[in-house]
LUMSETOR-515164 format. One record per residue (C-alpha): residue number from 1; z, y, x. Coordinates in steps of 0.1 Angstrom, whole numbers, m for minus. Example, Ala and Ser with C-alpha at 12.3 -4.5 7.8 and 13.67 -1.06 7.14 Angstrom:
PT    nr       z       y       x
PT     1      78     m45     123
PT     2      71     m11     137
***
This chain:
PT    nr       z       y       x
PT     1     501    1168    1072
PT     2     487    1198    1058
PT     3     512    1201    1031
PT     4     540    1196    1056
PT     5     524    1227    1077
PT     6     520    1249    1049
PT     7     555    1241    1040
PT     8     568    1247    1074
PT     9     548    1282    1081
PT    10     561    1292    1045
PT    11     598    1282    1056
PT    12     596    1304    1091
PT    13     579    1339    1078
PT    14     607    1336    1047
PT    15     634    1331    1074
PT    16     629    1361    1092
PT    17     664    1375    1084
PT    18     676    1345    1108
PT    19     650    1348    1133
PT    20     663    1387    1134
PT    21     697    1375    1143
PT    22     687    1347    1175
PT    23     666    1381    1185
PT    24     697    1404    1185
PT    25     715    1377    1205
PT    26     690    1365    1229
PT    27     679    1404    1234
PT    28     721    1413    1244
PT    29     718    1384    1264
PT    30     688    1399    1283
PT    31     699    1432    1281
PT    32     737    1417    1301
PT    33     714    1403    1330
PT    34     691    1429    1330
PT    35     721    1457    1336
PT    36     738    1439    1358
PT    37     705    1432    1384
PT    38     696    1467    1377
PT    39     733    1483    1389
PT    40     728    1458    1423
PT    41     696    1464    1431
PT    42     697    1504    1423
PT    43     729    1505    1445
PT    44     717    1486    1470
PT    45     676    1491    1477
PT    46     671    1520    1452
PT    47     661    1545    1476
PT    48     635    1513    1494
PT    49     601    1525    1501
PT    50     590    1487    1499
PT    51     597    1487    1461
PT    52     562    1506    1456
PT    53     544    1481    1475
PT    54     560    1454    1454
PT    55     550    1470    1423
PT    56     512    1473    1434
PT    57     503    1437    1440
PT    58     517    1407    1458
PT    59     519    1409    1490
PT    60     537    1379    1513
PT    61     544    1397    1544
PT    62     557    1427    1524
PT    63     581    1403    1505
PT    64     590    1383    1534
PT    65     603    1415    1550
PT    66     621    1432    1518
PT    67     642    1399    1516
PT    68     651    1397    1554
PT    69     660    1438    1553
PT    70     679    1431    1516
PT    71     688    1400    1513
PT    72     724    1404    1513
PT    73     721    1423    1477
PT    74     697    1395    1463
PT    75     719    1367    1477
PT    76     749    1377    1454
PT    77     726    1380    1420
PT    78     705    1343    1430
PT    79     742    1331    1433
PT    80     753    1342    1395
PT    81     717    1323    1380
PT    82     743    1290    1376
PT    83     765    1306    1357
PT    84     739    1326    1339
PT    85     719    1289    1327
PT    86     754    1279    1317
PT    87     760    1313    1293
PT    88     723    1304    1285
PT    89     727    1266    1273
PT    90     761    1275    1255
PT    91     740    1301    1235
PT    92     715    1278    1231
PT    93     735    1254    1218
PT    94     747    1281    1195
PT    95     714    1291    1181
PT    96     703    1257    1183
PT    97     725    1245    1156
PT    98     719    1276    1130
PT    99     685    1273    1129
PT   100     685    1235    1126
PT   101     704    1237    1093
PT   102     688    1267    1083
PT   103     656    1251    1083
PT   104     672    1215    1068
PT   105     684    1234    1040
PT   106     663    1258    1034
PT   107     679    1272    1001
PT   108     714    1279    1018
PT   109     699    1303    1046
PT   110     719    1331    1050
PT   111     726    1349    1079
PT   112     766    1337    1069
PT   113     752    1301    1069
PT   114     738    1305    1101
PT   115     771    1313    1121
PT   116     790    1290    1102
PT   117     762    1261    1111
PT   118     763    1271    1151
PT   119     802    1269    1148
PT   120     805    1235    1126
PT   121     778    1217    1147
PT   122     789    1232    1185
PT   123     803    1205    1201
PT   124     782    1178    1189
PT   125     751    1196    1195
PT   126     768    1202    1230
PT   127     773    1165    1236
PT   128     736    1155    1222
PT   129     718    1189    1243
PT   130     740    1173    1275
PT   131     726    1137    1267
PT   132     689    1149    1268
PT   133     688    1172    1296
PT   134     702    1142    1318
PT   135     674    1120    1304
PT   136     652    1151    1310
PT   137     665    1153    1348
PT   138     659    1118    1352
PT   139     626    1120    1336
PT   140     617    1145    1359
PT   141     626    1126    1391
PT   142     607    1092    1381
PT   143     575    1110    1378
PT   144     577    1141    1404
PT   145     590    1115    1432
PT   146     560    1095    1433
PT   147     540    1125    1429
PT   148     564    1135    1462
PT   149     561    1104    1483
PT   150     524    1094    1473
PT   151     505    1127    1472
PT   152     497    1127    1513
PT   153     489    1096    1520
PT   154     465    1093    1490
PT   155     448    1122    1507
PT   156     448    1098    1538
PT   157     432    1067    1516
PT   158     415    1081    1486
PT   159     377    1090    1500
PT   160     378    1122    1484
PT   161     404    1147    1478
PT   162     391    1146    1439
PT   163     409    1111    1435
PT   164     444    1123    1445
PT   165     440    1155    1421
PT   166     429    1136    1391
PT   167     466    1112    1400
PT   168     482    1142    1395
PT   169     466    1156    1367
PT   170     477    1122    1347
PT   171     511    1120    1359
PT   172     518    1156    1348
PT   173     503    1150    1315
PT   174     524    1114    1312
PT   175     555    1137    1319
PT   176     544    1162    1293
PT   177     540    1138    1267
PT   178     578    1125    1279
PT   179     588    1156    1279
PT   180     577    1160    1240
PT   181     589    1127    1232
PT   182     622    1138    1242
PT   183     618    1173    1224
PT   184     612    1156    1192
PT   185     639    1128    1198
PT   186     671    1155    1205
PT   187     658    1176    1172
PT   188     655    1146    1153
PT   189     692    1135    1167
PT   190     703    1169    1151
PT   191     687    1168    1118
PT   192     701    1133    1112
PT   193     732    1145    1120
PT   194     733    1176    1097
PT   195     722    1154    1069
PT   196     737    1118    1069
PT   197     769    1133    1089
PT   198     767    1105    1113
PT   199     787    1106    1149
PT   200     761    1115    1183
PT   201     754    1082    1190
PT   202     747    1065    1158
PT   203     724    1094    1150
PT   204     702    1087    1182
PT   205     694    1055    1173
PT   206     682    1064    1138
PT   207     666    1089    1154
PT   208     649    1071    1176
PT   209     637    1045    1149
PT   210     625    1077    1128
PT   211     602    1086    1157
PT   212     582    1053    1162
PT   213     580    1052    1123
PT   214     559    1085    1124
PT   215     552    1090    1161
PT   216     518    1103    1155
PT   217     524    1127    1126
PT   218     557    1144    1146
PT   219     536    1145    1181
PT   220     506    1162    1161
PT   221     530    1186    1147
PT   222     543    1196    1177
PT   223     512    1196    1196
PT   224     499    1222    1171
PT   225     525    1246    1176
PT   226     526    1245    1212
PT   227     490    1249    1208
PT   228     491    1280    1187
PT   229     521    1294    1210
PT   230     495    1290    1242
PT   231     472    1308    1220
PT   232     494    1332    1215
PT   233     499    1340    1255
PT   234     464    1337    1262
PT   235     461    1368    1235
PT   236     483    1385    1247
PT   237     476    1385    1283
PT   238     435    1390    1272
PT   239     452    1426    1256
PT   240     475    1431    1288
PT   241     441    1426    1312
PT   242     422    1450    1286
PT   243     442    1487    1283
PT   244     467    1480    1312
PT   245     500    1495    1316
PT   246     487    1527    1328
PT   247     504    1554    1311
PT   248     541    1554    1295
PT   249     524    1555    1264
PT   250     508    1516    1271
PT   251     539    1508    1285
PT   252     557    1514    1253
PT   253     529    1498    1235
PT   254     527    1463    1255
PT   255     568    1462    1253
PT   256     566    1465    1211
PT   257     538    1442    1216
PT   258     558    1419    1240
PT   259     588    1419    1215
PT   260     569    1414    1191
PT   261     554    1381    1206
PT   262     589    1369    1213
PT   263     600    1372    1176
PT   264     573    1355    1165
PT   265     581    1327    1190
PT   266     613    1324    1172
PT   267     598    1319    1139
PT   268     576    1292    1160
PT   269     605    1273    1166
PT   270     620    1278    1132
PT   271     589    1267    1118
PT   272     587    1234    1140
PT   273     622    1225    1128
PT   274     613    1232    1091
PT   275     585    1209    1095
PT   276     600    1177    1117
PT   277     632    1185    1086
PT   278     601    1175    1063
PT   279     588    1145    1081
PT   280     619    1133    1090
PT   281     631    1130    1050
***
């Protein structure tokens, strides 16, 4: 496992041409969102006193009465977030496949690779992405429904509130683990895909069968790179409590620092895919 890590950090810092290109896109992609809320909101509420005491702290009543003055302007942008998550999964999809064969074939990434990859593997990556955020959806109501209907009256029965928190603790941490089993499952769809050539559906089922082969070795990947992306936050937030955004000059500091973070990130990923390529041949 060590070997495979090594070989899988190596892969992602090496990379960093392709990890440049999903930043370009994904920062165009903020940049369209962030325009178009900032032309709404500056047209509409610019001149609002209420913005200050947003920007200080959270304050309920405060909020509460910005959205009843200004909703109207809000409404339209919370209406456009469907469409926006659709423009978002399409890109995803996009990206998705690039870095997938990127880090399969390690010795044929190029940045010309990488578009050619996200336009060769679209549609399927489309189908298998659609399969897995149903089974994601449906995941999500089997476990948050008894959390939903169960939660108050354990309150009721349980003889301390202790008993009803600990339920939820293990239910959330079962659905995380589904959630990573799924994760793993839809990338290792991908890979087999990219390099047996197989349709969608054949390649879920070796997937699947190349999971519960190596279960524990892909989880504990994964695991560690989540881990070392929490560490990464809690860093970065320890430096955001310390110096503040007090002056433009920290401002400008945290947002190279922030962007920063984020293309790291994308190496994360890059890396994760480089190493479950590894495991999985």
């Amino acid at each position: 496992m060590r070997n495979v890590f090594i070989q899988a950090f190596t892969i992602g810092i090496r990379q960093w041409r392709i990890a440049a290109i999903v930043y370009v896109i994904q920062l165009c992609l903020a940049l369209t969102v962030g325009m178009e809320v900032h032309n709404v909101l500056a047209s509409s509420i610019g001149n609002s006193l209420k913005i200050n005491k947003l920007l200080s702290n959270y304050d309920h009543t405060v909020l509460t009465d910005f959205l009843k003055v200004h909703g109207a302007s809000i409404t339209p942008l919370i209406g456009q977030v469907r469409w926006l998550l659709l423009v978002w999964l399409l890109f995803s999809v996009f990206i998705d496949a690039g870095l997938l064969v990127c880090a399969a074939r390690p010795e044929q990434a190029t940045g010309r690779n990488f578009w050619q990859a996200g336009a060769q593997y679209f549609f399927q990556f489309l189908k298998t992405s659609l399969f897995f955020l149903l089974l994601v959806l449906v995941w999500t109501v089997l476990v948050f429904l008894p959390i939903a209907l169960f939660l108050e009256p354990s309150l009721q029965y349980f003889p301390s509130e202790k008993y009803s928190v600990w339920l939820v603790l293990v239910l959330l941490s079962l659905y995380l683990l589904g959630l990573a089993k799924l994760y793993i499952w839809s990338v290792l769809s991908r890979l087999d895909q990219i390099s047996t050539g197989t349709s969608v559906f054949a390649s879920l089922g070796n997937a699947r069968r190349a999971f519960w082969k190596q279960k524990w070795a892909l989880l504990g990947f994964v695991l560690g790179f989540v881990a070392l992306q929490f560490l990464l936050l809690v860093v970065y937030w320890q430096l955001e409590a310390f110096g503040g955004m007090t002056s433009a000059a920290l401002i400008f500091l945290y947002f190279i620092v922030q962007q920063a973070f984020v293309f790291f990130r994308i190496q994360i990923r890059q890396m994760m895919y480089a190493g479950m390529a590894c495991i999985h041949t």
